[in-house]
FINU-781074 format. One line per 3 residues: for each residue x, y, z of N, C-alpha, C. Coordinates in Angstrom, 2 decimals. Each point is the difference from the previous one (the first is absolute). Layout:
<rs>
X Y Z X Y Z X Y Z ~ ...
</rs>
This chain:
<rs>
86.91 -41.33 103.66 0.12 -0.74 -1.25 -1.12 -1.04 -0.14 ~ -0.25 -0.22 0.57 -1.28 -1.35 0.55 -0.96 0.23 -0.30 ~ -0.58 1.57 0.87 -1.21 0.48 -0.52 -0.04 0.49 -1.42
0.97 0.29 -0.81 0.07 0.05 -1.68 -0.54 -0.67 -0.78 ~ 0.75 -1.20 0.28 -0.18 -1.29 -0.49 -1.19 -0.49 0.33 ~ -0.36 0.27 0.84 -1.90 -1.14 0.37 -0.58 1.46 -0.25
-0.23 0.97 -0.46 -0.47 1.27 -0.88 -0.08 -0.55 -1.13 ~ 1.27 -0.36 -0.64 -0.26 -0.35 -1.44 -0.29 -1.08 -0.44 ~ 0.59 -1.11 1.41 -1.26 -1.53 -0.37 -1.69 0.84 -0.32
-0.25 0.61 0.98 -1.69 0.52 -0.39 -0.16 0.53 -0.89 ~ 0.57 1.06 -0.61 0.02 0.56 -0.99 -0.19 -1.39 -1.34 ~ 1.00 -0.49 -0.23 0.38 -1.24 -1.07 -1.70 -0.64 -0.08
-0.41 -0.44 1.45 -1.18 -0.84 0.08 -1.06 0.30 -0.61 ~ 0.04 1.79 0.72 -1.40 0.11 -0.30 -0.32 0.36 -1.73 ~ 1.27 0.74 -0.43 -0.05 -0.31 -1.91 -0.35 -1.18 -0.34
0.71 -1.28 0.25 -0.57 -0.89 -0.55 -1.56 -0.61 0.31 ~ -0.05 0.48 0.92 -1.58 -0.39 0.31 -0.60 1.66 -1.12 ~ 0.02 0.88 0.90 -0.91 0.84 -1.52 0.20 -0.63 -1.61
1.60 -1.09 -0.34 0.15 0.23 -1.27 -1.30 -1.62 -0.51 ~ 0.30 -0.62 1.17 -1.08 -1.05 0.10 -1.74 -0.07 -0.49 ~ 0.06 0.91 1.03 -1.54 0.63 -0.14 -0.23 0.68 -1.59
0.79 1.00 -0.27 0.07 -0.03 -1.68 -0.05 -0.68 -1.21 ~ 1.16 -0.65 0.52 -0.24 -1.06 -1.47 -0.54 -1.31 0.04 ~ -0.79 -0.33 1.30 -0.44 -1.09 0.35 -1.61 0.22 0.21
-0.56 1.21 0.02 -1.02 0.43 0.30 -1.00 1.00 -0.51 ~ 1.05 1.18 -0.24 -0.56 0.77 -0.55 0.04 0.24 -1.42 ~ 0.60 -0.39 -0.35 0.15 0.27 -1.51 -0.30 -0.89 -0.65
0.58 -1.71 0.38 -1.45 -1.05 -0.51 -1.63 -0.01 0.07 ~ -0.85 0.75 1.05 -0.80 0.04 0.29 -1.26 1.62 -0.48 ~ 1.38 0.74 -0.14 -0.64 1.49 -0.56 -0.36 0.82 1.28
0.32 -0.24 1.52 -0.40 0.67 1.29 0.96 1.28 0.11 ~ -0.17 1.11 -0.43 0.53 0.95 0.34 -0.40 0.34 1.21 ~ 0.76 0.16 1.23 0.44 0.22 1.13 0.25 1.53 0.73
0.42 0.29 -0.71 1.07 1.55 -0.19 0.63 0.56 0.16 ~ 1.05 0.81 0.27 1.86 -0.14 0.09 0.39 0.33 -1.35 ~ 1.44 -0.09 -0.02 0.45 -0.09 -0.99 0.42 -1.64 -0.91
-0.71 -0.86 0.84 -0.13 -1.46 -0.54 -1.17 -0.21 -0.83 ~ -1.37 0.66 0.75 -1.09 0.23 -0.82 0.41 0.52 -1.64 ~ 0.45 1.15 -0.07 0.59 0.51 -1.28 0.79 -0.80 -1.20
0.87 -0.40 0.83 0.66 -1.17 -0.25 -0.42 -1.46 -0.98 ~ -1.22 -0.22 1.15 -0.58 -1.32 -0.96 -0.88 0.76 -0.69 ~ -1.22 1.26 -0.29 -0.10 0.48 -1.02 0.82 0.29 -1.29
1.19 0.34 0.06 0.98 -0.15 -0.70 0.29 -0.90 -0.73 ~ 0.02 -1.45 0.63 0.69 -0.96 -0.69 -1.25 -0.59 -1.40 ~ -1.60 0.52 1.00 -1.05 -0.42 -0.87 -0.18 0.86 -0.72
0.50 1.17 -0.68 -0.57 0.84 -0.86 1.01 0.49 -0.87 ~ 1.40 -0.53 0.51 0.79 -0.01 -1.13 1.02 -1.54 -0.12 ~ -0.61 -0.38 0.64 0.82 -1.79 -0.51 1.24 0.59 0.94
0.58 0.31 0.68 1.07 0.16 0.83 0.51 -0.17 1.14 ~ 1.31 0.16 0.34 0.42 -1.01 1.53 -0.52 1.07 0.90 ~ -0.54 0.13 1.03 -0.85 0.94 0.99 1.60 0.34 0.57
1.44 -1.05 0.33 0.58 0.66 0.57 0.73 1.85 -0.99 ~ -0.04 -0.46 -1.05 0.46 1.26 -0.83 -0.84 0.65 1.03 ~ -1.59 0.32 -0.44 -0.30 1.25 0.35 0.03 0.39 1.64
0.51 -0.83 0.72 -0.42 0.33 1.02 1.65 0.78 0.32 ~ 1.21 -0.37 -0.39 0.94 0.70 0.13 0.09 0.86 -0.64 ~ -0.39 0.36 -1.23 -0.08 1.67 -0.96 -1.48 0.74 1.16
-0.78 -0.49 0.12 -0.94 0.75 1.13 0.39 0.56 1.56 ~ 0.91 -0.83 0.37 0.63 0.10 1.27 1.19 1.05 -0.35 ~ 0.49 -0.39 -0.67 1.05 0.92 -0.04 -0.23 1.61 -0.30
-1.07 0.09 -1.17 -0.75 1.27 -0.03 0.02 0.38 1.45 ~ -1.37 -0.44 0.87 -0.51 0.17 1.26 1.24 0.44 1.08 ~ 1.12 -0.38 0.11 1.07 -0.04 0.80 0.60 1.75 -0.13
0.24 -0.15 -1.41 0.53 1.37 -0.81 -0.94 0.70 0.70 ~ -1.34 0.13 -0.04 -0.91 1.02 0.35 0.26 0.21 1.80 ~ 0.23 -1.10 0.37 -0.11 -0.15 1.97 1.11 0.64 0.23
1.30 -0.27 -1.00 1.32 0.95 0.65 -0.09 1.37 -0.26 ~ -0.81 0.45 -1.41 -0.38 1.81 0.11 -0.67 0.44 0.61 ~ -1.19 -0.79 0.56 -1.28 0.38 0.72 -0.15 -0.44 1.31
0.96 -0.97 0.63 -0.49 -0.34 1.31 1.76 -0.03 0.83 ~ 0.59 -0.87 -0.36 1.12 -0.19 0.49 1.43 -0.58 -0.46 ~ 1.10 0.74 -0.07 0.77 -1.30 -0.99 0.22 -0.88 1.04
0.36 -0.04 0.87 -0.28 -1.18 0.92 -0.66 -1.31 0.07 ~ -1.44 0.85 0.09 -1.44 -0.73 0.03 0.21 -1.15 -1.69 ~ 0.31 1.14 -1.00 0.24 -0.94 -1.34 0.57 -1.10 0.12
1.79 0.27 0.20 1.05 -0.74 -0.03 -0.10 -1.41 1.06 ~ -1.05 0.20 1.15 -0.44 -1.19 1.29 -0.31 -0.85 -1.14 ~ -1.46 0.29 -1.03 -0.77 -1.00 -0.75 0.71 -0.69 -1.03
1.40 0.54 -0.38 0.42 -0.75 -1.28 0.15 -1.40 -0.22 ~ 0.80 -0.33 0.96 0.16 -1.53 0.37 -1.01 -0.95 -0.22 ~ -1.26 0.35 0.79 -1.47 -0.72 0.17 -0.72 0.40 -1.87
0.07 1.44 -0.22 -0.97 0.65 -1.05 0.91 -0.84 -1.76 ~ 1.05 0.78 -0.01 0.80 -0.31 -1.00 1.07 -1.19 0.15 ~ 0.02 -0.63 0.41 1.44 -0.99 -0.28 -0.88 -1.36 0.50
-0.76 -0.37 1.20 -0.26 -1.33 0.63 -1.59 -0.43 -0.58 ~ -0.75 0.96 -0.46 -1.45 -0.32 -0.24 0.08 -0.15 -1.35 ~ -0.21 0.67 -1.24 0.12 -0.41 -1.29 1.16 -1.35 -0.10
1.11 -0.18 0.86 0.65 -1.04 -0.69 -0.68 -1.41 0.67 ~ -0.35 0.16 0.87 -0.95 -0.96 0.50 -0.94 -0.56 -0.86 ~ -0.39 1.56 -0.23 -1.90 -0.69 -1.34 0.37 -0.50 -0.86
1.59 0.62 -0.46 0.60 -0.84 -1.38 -0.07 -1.43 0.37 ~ 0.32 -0.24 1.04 0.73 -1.77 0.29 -1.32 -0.77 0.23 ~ -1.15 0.38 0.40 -1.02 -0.68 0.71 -1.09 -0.11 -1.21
0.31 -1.31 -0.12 -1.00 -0.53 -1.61 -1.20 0.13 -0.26 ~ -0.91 0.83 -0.59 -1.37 0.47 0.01 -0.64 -1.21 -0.22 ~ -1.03 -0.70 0.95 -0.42 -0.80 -0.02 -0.98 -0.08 1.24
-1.57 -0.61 -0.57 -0.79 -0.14 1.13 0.60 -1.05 0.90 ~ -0.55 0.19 1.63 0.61 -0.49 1.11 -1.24 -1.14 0.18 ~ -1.06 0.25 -0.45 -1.38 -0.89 0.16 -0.97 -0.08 -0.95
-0.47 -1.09 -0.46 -1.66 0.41 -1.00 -0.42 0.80 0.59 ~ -0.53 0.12 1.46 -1.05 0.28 0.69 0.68 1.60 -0.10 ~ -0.90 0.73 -0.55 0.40 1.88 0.15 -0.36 0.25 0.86
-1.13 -0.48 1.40 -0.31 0.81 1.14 1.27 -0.66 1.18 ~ 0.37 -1.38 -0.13 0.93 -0.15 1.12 1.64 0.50 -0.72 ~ -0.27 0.12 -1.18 1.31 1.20 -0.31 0.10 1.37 0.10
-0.96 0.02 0.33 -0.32 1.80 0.29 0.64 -0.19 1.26 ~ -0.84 -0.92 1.25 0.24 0.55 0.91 1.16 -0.24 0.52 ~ 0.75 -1.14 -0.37 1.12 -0.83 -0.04 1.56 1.94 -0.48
-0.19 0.54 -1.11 -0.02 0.79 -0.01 0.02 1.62 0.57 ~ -1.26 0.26 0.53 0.05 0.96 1.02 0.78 -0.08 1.19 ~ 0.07 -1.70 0.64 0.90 0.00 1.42 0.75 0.09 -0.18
1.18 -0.46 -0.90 1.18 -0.30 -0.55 0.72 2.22 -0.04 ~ -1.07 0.08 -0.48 0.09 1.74 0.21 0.25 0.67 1.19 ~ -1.53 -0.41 0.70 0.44 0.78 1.33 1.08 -0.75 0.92
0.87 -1.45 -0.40 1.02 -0.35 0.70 1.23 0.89 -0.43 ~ 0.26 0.61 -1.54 0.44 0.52 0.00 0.48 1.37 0.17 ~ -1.72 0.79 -0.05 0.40 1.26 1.06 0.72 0.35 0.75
-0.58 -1.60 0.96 0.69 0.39 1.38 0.91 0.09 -0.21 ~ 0.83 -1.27 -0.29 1.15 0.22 -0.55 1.10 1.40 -0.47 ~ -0.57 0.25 -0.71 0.46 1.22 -0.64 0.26 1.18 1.19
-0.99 -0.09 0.41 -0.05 1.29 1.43 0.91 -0.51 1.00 ~ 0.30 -1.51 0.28 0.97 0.00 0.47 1.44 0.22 -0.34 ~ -0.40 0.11 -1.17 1.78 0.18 -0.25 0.29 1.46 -0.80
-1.11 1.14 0.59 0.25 1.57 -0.56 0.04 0.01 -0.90 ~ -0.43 -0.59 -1.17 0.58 0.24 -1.43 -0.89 0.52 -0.85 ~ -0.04 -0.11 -1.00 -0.93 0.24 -1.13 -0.28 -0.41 -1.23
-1.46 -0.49 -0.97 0.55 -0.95 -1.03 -1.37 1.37 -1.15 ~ 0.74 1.38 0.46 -0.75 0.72 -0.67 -1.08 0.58 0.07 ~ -0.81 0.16 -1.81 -1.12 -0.44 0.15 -0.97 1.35 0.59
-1.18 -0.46 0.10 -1.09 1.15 0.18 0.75 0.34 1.69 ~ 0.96 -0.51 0.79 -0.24 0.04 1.36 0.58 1.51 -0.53 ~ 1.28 0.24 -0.48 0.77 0.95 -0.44 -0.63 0.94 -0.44
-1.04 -0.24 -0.96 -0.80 1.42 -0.59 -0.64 0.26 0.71 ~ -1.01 -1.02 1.34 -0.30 0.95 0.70 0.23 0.55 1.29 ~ 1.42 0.04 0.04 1.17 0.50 0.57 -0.29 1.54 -0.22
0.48 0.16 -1.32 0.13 1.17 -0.81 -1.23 1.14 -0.12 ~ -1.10 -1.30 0.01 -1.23 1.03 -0.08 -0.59 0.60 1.06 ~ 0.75 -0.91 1.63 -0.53 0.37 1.13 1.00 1.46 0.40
1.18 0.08 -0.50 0.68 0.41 0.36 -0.28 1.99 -0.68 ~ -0.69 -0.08 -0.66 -0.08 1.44 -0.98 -1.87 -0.03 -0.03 ~ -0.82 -1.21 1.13 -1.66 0.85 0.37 -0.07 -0.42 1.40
-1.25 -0.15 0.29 -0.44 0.08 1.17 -0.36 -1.29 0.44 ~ -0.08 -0.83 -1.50 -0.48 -1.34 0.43 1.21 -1.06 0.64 ~ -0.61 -0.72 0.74 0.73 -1.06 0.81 0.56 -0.85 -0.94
1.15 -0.30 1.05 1.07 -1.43 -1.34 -0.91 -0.91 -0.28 ~ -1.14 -0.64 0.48 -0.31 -1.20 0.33 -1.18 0.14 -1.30 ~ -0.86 1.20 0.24 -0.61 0.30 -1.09 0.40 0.51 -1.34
1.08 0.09 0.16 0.74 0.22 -2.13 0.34 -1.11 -0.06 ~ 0.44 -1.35 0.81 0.18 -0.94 -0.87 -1.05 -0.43 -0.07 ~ -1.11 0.17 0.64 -1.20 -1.05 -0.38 -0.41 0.49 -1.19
-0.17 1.67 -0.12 -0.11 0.48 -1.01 0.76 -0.37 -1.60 ~ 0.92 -0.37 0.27 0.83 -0.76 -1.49 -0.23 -1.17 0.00 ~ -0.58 -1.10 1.19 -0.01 -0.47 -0.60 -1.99 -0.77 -0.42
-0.45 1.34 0.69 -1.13 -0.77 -1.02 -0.41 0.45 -1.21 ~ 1.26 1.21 -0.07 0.16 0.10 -1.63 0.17 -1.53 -0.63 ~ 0.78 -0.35 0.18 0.79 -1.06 -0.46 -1.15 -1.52 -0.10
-0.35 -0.08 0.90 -1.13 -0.96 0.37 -1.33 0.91 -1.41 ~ -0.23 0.89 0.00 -0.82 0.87 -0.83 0.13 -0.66 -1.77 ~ 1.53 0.07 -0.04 0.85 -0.44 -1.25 -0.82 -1.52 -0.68
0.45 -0.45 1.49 -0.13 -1.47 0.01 -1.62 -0.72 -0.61 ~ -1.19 1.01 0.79 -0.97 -0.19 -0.59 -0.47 0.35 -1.43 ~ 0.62 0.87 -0.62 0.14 0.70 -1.11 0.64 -1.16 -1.42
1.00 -0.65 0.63 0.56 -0.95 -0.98 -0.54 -1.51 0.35 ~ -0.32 -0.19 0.84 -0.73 -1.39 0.81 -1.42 -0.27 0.10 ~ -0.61 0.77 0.28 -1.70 0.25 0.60 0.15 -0.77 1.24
-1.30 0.07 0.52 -0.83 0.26 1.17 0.93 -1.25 0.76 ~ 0.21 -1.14 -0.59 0.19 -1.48 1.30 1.38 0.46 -0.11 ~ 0.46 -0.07 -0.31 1.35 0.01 -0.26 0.38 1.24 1.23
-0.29 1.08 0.18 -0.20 1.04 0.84 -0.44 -0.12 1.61 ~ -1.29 -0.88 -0.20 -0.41 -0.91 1.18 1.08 -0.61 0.56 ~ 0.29 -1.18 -0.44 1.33 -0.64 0.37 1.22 1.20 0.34
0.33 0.70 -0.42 0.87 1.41 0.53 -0.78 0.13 1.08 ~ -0.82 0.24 0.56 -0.68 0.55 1.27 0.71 -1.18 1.25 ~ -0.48 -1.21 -0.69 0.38 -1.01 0.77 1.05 -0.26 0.57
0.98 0.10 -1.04 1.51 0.26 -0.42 0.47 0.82 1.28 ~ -0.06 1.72 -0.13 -0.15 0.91 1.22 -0.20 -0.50 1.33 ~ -0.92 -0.72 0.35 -0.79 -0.21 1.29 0.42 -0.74 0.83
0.63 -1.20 -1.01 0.79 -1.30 0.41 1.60 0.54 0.62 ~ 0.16 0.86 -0.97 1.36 0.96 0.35 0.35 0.51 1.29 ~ -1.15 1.24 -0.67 -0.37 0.52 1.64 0.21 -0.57 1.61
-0.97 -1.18 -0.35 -0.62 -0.48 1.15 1.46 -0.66 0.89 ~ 0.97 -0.45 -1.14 1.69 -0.47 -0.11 0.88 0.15 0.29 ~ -0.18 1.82 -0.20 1.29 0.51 0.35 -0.63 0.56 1.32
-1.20 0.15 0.21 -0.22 0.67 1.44 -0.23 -0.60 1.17 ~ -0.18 -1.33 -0.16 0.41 -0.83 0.67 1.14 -0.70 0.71 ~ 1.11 -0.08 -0.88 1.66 0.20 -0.10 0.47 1.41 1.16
-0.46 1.01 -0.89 0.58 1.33 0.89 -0.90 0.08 1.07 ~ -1.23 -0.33 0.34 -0.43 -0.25 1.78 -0.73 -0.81 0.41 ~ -0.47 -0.96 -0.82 -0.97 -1.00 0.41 0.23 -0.91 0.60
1.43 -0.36 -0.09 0.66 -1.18 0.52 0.14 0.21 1.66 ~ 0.12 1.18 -0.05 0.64 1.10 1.42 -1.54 0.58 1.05 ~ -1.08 -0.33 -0.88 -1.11 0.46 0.54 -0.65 -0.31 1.94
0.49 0.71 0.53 -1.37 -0.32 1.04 -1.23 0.69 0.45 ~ -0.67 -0.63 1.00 -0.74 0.95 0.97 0.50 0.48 1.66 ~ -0.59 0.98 -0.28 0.00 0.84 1.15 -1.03 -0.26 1.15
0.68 -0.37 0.88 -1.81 0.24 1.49 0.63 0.68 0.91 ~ -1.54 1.08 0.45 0.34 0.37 1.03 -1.03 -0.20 0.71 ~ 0.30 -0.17 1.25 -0.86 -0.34 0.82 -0.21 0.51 1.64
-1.10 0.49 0.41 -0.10 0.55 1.11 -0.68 -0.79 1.21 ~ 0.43 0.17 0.74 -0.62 -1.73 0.66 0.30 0.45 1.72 ~ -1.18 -0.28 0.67 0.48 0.06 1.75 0.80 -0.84 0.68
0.58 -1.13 -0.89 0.82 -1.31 0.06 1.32 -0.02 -0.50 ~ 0.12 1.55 0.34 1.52 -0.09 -1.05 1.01 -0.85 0.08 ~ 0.58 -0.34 1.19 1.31 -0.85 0.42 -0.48 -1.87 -0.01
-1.66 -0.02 -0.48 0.25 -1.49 0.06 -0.37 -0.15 -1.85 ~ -0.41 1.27 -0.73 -0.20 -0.21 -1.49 1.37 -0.15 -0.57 ~ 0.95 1.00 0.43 1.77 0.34 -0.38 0.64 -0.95 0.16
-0.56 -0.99 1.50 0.87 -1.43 -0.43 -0.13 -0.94 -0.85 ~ -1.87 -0.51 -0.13 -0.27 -0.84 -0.31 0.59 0.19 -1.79 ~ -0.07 1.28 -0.83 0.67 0.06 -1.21 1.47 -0.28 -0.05
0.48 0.33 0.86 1.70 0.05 -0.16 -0.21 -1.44 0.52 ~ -0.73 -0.98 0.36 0.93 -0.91 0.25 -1.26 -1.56 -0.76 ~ -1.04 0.48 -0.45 -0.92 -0.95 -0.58 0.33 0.25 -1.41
0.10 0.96 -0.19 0.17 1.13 -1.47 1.26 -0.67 -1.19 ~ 0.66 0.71 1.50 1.76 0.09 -0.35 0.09 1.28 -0.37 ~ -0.48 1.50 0.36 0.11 1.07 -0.80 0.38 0.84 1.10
0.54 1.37 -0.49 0.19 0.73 0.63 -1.07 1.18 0.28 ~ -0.04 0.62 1.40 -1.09 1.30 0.00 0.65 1.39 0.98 ~ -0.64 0.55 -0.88 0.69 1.48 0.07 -1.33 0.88 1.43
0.51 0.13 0.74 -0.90 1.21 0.76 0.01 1.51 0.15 ~ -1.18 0.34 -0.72 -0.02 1.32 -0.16 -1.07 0.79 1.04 ~ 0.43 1.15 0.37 -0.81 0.56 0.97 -0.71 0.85 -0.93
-1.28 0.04 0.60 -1.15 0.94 -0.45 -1.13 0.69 1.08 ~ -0.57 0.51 -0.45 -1.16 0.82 0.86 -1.18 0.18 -0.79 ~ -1.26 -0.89 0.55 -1.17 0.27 -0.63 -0.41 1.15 -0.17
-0.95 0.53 -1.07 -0.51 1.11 -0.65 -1.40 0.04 0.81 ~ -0.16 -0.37 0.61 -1.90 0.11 0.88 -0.05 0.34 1.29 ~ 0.72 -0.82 0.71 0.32 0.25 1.63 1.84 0.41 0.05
0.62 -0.23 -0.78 1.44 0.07 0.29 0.50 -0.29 0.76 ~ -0.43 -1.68 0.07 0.84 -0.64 0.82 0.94 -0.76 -0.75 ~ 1.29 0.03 0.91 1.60 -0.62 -0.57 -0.17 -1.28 -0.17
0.56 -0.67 -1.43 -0.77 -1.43 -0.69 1.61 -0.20 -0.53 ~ 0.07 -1.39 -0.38 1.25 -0.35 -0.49 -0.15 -1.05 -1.07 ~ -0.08 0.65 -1.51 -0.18 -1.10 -0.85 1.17 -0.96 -0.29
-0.07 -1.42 -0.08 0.71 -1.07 -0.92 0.28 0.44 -1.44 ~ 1.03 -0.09 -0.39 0.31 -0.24 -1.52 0.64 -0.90 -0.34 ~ -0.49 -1.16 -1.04 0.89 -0.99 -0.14 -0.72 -0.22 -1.84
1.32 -0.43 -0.21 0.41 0.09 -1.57 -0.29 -1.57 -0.21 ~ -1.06 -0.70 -0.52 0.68 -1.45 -0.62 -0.74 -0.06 -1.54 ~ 0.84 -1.45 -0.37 -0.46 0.28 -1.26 -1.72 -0.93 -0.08
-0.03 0.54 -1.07 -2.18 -0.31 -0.94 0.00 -1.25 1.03 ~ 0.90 -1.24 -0.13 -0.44 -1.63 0.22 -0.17 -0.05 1.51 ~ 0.36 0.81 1.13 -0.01 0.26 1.67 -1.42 0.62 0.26
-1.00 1.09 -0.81 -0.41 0.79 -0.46 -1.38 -1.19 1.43 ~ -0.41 -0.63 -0.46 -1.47 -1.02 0.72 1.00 -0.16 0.92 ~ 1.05 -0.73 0.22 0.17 -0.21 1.60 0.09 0.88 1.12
0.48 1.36 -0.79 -0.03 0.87 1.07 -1.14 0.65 0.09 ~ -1.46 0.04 -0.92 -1.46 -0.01 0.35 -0.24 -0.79 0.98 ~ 0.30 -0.88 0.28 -0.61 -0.99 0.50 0.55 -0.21 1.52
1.80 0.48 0.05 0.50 -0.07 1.73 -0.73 1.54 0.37 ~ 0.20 0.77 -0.78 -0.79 1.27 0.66 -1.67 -0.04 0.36 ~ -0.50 -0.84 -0.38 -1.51 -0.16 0.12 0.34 -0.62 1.29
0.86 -1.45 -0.02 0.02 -0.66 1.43 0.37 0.70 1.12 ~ 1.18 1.16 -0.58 0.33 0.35 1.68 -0.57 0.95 0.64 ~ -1.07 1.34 -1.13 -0.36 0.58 0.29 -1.63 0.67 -1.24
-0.55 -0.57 0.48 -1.53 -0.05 -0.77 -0.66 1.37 -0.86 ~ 0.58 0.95 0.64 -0.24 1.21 0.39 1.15 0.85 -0.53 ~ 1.33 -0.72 -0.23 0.99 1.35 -0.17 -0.40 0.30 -1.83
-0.05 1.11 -0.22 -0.21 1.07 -1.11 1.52 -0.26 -0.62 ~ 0.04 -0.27 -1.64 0.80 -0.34 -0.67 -0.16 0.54 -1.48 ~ 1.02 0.04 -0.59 -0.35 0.43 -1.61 1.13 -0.28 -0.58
0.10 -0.42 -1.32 0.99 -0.45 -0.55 0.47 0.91 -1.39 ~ 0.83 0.22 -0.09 0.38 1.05 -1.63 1.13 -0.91 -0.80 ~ 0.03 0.04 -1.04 1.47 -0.65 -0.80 1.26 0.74 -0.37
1.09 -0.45 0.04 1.41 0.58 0.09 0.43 -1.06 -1.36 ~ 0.53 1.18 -0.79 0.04 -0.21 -1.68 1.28 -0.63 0.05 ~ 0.74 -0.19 1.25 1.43 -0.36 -0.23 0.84 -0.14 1.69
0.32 -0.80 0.39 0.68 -0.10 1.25 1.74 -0.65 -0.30 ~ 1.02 0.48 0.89 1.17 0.08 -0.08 1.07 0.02 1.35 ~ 0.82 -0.69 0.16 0.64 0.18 0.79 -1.21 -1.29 1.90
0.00 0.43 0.96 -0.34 -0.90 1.39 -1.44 0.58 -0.01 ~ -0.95 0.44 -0.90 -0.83 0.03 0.66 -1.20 -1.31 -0.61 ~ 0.47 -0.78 -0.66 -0.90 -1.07 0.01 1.06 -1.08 0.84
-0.62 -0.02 1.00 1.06 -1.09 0.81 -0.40 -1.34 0.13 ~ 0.43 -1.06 0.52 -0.26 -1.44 0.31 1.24 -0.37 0.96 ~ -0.95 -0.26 0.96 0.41 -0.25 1.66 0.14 -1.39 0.23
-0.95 -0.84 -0.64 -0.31 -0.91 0.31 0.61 -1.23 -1.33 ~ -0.24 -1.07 0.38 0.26 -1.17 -1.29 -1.07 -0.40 -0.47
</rs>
């Protein structure tokens, strides 16, 4: 019951943040974005109208199409988010700029977005929209989900330049990027580390000095060189970006010479970023 409820706290949030970004941003400003919000504030500018109308006669179309063409399931998940919680939101949330300044409302804007992504993905739901059509379109070609929605929506962004021109479009780029950069940060950036491994003739005095200067944990893996094939035993230890120079720097001290390389891990979970120490 718990996990429901903090589902649909996220759900609730992240509408009002998309309904935010709408009538606080995009539609005062003319930044088509693209989605079915993009459409939306085209809408309200080309026929004097509340963007939430069209976005629930649009959604609801779109839904109809996802339960013949993709899933009634898949449909009936999005209603909540698509038809009932997002248009009544845009209704309630007073169209009005959030700033003079259109570039720190843009970007002010875009984050507010990708906070609500995340959001959204955390709580399974759906608030429609191009994600749905290109649901539908991935589902009957060859192309990837990821590329039919980009595909709708730089239709949509396309629109935007069409009724706006060139800055107005710009700022959409911006809009995107800020987003982007938002929600992908949220879903692994926060979680980000590096990886070292390290091969070293000092193994048992490098393995302490991390686990206990560090505070981290290290993994020993056996290996066998590719030249002479002799039996070698690399270090693996997980810490995060800010450890990244100190452990350059104890590995230089304890061993001048040990061979190292570092790769990045898009997301860590559960004991393997550890802290041993205070």
């Amino acid at each position: 019951m718990f996990k429901r409820i903090l589902k649909l706290f996220y759900l609730v949030v992240a509408v009002y943040l998309f309904s935010v970004a709408l009538n606080n941003v995009m539609i005062p400003y003319n930044i088509i974005s693209g989605g079915i919000s993009g459409l939306g504030a085209i809408y309200e500018y080309a026929f004097n109208s509340s963007a939430a109308i069209f976005i629930f006669v649009a959604n609801l179309f779109i839904l109809v199409l996802a339960y013949f063409f993709v899933s009634p399931k898949y449909a009936l998940s999005s209603v909540l988010g698509a038809n009932i919680l997002f248009p009544l939101i845009v209704a309630l949330v007073p169209v009005a700029p959030v700033s003079d300044d259109i570039f720190l409302s843009t970007v002010f804007g875009g984050a507010i977005t990708g906070v609500g992504i995340h959001l959204l993905s955390l709580s399974g739901s759906s608030t429609g929209g191009t994600t749905v059509l290109g649901q539908i379109i991935h589902k009957y070609t060859d192309i990837p989900y990821g590329t039919c929605v980009s595909m709708c929506d730089i239709f949509v962004v396309g629109l935007g330049f069409f009724f706006f021109g060139l800055e107005s479009t710009l700022y959409a780029l911006v809009f995107i990027a800020v987003c982007t950069l938002m929600s992908n940060f949220l879903g692994r950036g926060a979680r980000q580390a590096s990886v070292f491994h390290i091969i070293t003739t000092n193994q048992s005095l490098m393995e302490k000095r991390i686990v206990e200067e560090i505070g981290r944990g290290v993994t020993i893996i056996d290996a066998k060189g590719g030249y002479n094939y002799d039996q070698k035993q690399v270090l693996l230890c997980v810490v995060r970006y800010s450890d990244v120079m100190r452990i350059k720097k104890l590995i230089n001290k304890t061993d001048d010479q040990a061979f190292y390389y570092i790769t990045s891990a898009s997301s860590t979970t559960g004991g393997i970023v550890t802290n041993v120490s205070n």
